[in-house]
C-alpha positions as CSV (number, residue, x, y, z in Angstrom):
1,X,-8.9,-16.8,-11.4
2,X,-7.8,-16.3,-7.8
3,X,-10.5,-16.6,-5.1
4,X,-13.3,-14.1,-4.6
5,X,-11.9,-12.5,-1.4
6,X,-8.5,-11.9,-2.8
7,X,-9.9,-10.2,-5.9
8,X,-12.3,-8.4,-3.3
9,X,-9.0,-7.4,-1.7
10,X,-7.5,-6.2,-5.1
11,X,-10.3,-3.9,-5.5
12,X,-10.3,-2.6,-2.4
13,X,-13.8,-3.5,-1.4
14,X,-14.4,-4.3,2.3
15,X,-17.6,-6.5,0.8
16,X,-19.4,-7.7,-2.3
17,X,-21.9,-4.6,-2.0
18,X,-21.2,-1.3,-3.9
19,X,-23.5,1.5,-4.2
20,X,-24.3,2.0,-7.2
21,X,-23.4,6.2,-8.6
22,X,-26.2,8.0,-9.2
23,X,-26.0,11.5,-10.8
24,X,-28.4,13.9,-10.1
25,X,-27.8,13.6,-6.2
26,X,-29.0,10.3,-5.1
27,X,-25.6,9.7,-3.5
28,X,-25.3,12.4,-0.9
29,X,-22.5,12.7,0.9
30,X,-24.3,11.2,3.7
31,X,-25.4,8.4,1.6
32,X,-21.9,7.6,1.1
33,X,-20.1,8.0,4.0
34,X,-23.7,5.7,6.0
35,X,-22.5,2.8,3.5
36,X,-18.9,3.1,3.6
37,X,-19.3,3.0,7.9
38,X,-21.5,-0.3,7.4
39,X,-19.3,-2.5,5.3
40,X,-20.1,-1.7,1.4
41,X,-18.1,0.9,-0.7
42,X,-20.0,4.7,-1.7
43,X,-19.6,6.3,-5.0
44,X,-20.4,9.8,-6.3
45,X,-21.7,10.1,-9.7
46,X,-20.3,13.1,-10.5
47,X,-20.7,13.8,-14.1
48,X,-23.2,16.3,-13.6
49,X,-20.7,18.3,-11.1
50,X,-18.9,21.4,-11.4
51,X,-14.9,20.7,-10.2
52,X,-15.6,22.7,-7.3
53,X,-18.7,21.1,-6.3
54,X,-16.9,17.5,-6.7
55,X,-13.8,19.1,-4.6
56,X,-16.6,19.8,-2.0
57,X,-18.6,16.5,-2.4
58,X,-15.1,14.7,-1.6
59,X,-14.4,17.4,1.3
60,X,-17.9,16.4,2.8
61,X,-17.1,12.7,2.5
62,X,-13.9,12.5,4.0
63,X,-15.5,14.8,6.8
64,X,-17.5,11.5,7.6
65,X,-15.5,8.7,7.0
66,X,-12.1,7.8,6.6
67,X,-12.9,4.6,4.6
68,X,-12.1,4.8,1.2
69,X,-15.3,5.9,-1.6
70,X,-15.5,6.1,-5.9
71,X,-16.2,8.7,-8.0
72,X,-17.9,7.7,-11.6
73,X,-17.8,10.3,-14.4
74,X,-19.8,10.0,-17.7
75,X,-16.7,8.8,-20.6
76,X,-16.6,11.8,-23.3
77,X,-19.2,11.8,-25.5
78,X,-19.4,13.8,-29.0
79,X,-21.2,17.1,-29.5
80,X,-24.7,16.7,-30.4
81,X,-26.6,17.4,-33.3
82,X,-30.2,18.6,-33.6
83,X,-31.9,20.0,-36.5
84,X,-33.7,23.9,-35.7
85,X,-37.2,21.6,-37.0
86,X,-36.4,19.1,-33.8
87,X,-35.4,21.2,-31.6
88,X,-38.4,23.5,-31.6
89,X,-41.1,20.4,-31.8
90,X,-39.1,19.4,-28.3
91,X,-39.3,22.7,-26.7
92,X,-43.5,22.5,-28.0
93,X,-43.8,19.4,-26.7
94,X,-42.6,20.2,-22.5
95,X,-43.8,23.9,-23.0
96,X,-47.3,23.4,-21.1
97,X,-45.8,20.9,-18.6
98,X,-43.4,24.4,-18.1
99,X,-46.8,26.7,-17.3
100,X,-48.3,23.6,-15.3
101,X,-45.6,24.5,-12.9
102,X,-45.6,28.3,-13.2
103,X,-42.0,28.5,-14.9
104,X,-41.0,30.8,-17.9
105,X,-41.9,29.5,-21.3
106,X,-38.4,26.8,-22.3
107,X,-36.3,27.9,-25.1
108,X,-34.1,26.2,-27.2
109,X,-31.5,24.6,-25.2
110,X,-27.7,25.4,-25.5
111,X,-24.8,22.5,-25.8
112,X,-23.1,22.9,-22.2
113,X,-20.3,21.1,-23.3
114,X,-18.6,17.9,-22.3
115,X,-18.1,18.0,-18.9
116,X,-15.1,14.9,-18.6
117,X,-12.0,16.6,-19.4
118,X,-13.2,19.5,-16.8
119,X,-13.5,17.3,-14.0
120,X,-10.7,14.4,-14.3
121,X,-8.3,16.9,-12.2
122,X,-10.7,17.2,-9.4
123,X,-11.6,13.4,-9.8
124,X,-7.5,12.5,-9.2
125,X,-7.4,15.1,-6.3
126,X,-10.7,13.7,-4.9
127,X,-8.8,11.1,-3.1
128,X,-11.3,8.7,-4.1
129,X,-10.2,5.1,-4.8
130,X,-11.9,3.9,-7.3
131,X,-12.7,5.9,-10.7
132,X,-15.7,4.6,-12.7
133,X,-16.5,5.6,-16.0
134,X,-20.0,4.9,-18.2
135,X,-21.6,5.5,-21.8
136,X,-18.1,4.6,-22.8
137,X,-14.5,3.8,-22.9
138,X,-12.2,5.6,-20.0
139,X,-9.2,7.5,-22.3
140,X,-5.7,5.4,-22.0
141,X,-4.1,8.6,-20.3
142,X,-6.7,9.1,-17.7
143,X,-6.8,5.1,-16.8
144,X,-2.7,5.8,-16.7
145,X,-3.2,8.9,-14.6
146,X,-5.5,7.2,-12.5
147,X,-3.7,4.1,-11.6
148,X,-0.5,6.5,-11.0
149,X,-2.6,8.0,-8.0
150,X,-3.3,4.2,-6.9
151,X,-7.2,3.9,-7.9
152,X,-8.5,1.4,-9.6
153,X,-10.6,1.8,-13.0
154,X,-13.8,0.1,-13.9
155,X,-16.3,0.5,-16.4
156,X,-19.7,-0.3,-17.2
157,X,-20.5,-2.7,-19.8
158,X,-24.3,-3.7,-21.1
159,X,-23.1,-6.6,-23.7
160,X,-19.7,-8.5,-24.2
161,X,-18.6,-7.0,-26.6
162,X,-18.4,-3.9,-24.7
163,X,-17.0,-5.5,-21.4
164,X,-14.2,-6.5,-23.7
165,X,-13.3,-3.4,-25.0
166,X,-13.1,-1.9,-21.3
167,X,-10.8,-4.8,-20.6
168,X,-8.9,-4.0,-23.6
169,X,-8.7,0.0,-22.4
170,X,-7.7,-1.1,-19.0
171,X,-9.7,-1.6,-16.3
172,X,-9.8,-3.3,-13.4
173,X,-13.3,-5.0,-13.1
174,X,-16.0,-4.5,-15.3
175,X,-19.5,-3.6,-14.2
176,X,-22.3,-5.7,-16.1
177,X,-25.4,-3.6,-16.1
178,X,-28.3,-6.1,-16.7
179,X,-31.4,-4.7,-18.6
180,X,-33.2,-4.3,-15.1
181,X,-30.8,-1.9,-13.9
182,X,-32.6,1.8,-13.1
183,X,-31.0,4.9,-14.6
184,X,-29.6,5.3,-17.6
185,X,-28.0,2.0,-19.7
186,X,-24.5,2.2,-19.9
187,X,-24.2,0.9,-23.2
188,X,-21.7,2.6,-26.2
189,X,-21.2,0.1,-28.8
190,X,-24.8,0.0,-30.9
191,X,-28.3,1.4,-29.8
192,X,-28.1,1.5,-25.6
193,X,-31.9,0.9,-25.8
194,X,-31.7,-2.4,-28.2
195,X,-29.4,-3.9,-25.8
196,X,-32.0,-5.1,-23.1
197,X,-29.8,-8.4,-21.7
198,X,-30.8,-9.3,-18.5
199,X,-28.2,-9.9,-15.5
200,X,-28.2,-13.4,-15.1
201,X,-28.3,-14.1,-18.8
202,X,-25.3,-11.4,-19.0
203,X,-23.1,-11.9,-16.0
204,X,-21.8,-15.2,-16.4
205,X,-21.3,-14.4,-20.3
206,X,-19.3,-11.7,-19.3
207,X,-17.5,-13.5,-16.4
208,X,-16.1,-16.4,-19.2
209,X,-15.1,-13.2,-21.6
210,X,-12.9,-11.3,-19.7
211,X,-10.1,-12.0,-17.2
212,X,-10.7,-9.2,-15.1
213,X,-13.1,-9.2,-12.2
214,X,-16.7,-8.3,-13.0
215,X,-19.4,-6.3,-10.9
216,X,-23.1,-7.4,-11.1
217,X,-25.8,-4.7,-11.5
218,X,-29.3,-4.5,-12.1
219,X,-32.5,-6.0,-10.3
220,X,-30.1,-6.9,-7.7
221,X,-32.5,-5.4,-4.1
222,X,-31.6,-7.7,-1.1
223,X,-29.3,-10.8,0.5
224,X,-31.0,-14.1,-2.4
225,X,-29.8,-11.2,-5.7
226,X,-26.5,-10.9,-4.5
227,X,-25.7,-14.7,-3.9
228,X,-27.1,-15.1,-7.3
229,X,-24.6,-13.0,-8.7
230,X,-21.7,-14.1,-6.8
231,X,-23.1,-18.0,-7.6
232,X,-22.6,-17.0,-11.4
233,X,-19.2,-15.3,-11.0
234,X,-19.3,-11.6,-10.2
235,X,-17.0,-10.8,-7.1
236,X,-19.6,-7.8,-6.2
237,X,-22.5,-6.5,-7.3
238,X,-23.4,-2.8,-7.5
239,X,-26.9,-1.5,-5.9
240,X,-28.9,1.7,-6.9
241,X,-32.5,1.7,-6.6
242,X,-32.3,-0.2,-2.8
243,X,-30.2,2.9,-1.8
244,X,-32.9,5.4,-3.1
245,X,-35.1,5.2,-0.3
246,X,-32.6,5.0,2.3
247,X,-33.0,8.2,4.9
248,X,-29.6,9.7,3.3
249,X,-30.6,9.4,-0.2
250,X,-30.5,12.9,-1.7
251,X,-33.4,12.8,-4.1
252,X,-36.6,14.4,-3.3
253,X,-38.7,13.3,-1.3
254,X,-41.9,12.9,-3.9
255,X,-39.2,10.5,-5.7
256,X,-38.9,8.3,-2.9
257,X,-42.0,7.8,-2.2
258,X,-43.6,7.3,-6.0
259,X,-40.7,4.4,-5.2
260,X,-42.0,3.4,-2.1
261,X,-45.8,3.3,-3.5
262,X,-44.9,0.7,-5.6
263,X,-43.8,-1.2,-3.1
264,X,-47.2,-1.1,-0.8
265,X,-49.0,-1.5,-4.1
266,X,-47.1,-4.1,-4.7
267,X,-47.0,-2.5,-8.2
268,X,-46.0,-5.1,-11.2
269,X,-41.8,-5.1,-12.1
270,X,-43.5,-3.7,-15.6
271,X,-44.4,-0.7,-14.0
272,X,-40.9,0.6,-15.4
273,X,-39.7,1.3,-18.8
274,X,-36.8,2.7,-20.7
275,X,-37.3,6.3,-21.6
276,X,-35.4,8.8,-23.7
277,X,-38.0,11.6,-22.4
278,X,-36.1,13.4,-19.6
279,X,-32.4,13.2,-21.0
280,X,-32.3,12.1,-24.3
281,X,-30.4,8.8,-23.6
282,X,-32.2,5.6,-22.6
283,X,-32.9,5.3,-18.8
284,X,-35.1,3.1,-16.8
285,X,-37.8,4.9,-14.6
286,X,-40.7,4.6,-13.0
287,X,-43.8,5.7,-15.7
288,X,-45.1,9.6,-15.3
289,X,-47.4,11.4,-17.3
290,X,-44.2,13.2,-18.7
291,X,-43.1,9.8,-20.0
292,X,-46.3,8.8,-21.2
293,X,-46.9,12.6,-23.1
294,X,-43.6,13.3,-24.0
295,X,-42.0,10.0,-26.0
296,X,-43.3,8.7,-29.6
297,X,-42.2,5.1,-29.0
298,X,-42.7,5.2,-32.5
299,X,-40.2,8.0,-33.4
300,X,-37.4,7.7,-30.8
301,X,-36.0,10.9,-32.9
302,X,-38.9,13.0,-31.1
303,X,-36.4,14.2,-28.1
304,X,-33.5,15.8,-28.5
305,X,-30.2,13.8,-28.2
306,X,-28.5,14.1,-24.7
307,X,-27.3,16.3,-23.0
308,X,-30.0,19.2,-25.1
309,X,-32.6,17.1,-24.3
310,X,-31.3,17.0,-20.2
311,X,-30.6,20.7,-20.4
312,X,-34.1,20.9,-21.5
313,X,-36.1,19.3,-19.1
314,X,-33.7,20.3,-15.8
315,X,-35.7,23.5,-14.6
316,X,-38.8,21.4,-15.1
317,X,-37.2,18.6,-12.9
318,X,-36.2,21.1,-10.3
319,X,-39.4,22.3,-9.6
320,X,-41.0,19.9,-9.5
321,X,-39.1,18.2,-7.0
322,X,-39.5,21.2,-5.2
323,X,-43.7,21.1,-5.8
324,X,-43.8,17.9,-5.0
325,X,-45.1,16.5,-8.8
326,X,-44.0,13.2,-9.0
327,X,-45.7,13.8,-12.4
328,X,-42.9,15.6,-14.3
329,X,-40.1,14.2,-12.5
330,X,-37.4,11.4,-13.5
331,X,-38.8,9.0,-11.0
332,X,-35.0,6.6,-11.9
333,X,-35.9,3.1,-10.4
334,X,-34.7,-0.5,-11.5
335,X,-37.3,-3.7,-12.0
336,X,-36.6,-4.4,-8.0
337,X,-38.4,-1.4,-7.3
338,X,-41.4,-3.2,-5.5
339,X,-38.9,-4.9,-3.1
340,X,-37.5,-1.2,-1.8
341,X,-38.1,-0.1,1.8
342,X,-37.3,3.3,3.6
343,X,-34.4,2.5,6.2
344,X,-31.0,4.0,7.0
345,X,-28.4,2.9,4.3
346,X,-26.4,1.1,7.2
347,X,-29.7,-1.2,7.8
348,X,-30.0,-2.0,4.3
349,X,-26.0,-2.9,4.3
350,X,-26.1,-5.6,7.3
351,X,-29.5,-6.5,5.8
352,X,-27.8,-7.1,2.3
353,X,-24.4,-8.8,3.8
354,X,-27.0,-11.2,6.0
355,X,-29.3,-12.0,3.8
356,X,-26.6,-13.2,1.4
357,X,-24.8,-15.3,4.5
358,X,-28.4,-17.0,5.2
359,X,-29.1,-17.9,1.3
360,X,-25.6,-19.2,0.6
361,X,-26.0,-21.3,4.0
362,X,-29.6,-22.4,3.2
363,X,-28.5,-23.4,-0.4
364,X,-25.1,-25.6,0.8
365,X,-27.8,-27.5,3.5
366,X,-29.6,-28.8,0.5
C-alpha cells in the first residue's frame, strides 16, 4: 500500500484528523469551518437536515473557509414496523418525563420517511468533498454520482465483514468505528449493539482486509490515540466527542458540560453505555435518568425502532436543551469522555497534530 501521506493526499485530507459528523448539530458551521482553518477536515452530519437547511449549512461553510469539508448522510434504511401494543407502552413510558417539562401529552409518532434520497441532490451541489455514508451500504449510483462530482466516498464499518462490503460498494477509505466510539454504532450487518469490538482489536483487522485506506474512530481524545491508530495502519482517524466541548460545538450547553463534569470528576470510562432509549438504534451516551427509566435491558423491544422512537423523544430533547435538564437529554459521548476539555476547535487541532509529533518522536528515541 503506498505511503501514508500519499493516500492522505488521495483523500484529500490536509492531516490525519477528521471530525467526526455529528447529527443533531454538534458540527456547526463554525465547528467546521474552526477545524478546516487549523489543519483537520469538518464534516456535517446531515441526515437529520432538510435540502434547504443542508444548501444553507454548506452556504455558511464556504462563507468561512475555502478549505474543502464532508457531508455524511444516514444510507437508506427500511420503513419501520411497530405494533399499536408497542407503540402506546413507548408513548406511556416518556409521557411524565413530557409533563416534567411542561409539554403536551406525546402521541403516537408518525414514520417521517427516509430522508437519503431527499437530500443526495443537495449533498452533490453542497460542494463538499468528501460524502460519508453510515448504518449501511452507499447505493452504486450515488457512489457513481458522487465520484462524477470529484468527492470521495467512505463508509462506516463496526466489523470486517462490513468494511468489506463498503469496499465491495465502492468506497474510498473505510471508517472503523471501535466499540468506544460515542453516538450511534454504525453497524448494518447483524445486531449494531452485539458488535462491541474495540478500536485497536478492530483497526488493524480491518486494515489486513481491505485494500482501501481505513479511518480510525472511537476512544481516540488527544496526540498518544492518534499515533496508536496510525501505528496499527489507519491513515486518519476520525474525532467526535473531543470536538463536543469545543466553543463552536453546536450542542447545548447543559450537554457540554454533563461532558465536561466527567472530566473534573474524573468520572470512570463506564460512566457510558449503549442505549436504544432516545432513538431507537444503539448509541453510546453519557447515563441520564431518561436512560436509566426508559430502557428494559432485558427487553430491547421496549422502544420503538428508529426513527419512531427519535421522532418520539425530539420535543422532549428540545426542551430540555432549552431548560437546561441534562436529565432527559441525549448526553452523545464516547469512553474518552473524561479526557475532554472546553477550548476552541483550532486549539484542540494543533494540540491533536502535536501531541501525535511528540509520541511518535518519544517512541522512535526508545
Amino acid at each position: 500500500m503506498p505511503a501514508r501521506g500519499e493516500l492522505l493526499a488521495r483523500l484529500g485530507l490536509r492531516s490525519p484528523i477528521i471530525q467526526a459528523p455529528m447529527a443533531g448539530g454538534g458540527d456547526s458551521a463554525a465547528l467546521v469551518a474552526a477545524v478546516n482553518e487549523a489543519g483537520g477536515f469538518g464534516f456535517v452530519g446531515a441526515a437529520y437536515l432538510t435540502p434547504a437547511q443542508l444548501t444553507e449549512r454548506a452556504r455558511d461553510i464556504r462563507s468561512r473557509t475555502a478549505l474543502p469539508f464532508g457531508v455524511n448522510l444516514f444510507a437508506p434504511q427500511p420503513e419501520p414496523t411497530a405494533s399499536a401494543a408497542l407503540t402506546e407502552a413507548a408513548v406511556a413510558r416518556v409521557a411524565g418525563f413530557y409533563a416534567e417539562l411542561g409539554l403536551p401529552a406525546p402521541s403516537a409518532p408518525a414514520y417521517p420517511g427516509d430522508s437519503f434520497a431527499t437530500l443526495v441532490p443537495a449533498m452533490l451541489d453542497s460542494g463538499a468533498a468528501i460524502f460519508s455514508v453510515t448504518f449501511g451500504l452507499p447505493p452504486a449510483d450515488v457512489v457513481s454520482a458522487a465520484k462524477t462530482r470529484g468527492m470521495r466516498v467512505m463508509g462506516t464499518a463496526t466489523t470486517v465483514a462490513e468494511a468489506l462490503a463498503l469496499e465491495q460498494a465502492g468506497v474510498d477509505a473505510v471508517i472503523a468505528q471501535g466499540a468506544e466510539a460515542g453516538g450511534h454504532r454504525g453497524g448494518f450487518i447483524g445486531d449494531p449493539a452485539a458488535n462491541l469490538i474495540g478500536a485497536m482489536a478492530l483497526v488493524p483487522q480491518i486494515v489486513d482486509a481491505v485494500g482501501v485506506p481505513v479511518i480510525a474512530s472511537g476512544g481516540i481524545m488527544d496526540g498518544r490515540g492518534i499515533a496508536a491508530a496510525l501505528a496499527l495502519g489507519a491513515t486518519a482517524v476520525q474525532l467526535g466527542t473531543v470536538f463536543l466541548t469545543c466553543d463552536e460545538a453546536g450542542i447545548p450547553e447543559v450537554h457540554k458540560q454533563a461532558i465536561l463534569d466527567a472530566a473534573i470528576l474524573d468520572a470512570a470510562e463506564d460512566q457510558t453505555r449503549l442505549t436504544r432509549a432516545f432513538s431507537g438504534r444503539p448509541a453510546r451516551g453519557l447515563v441520564n435518568r431518561f436512560m436509566e427509566t426508559v430502557e428494559d435491558r432485558e427487553r430491547p423491544d421496549a422502544v420503538l425502532p428508529f426513527p419512531l422512537q427519535n421522532a418520539l423523544t425530539r420535543p422532549l430533547r428540545a426542551a430540555a436543551g432549552q431548560q437546561g435538564r441534562a436529565e432527559f437529554l441525549s448526553l452523545w459521548a464516547g469512553q474518552g469522555a473524561p479526557m475532554a476539555r472546553r477550548r476552541p476547535a483550532g486549539e484542540v487541532v494543533a494540540a491533536l497534530l502535536s501531541g501525535c509529533a511528540a509520541t511518535v518522536e518519544k517512541l522512535a528515541g526508545v
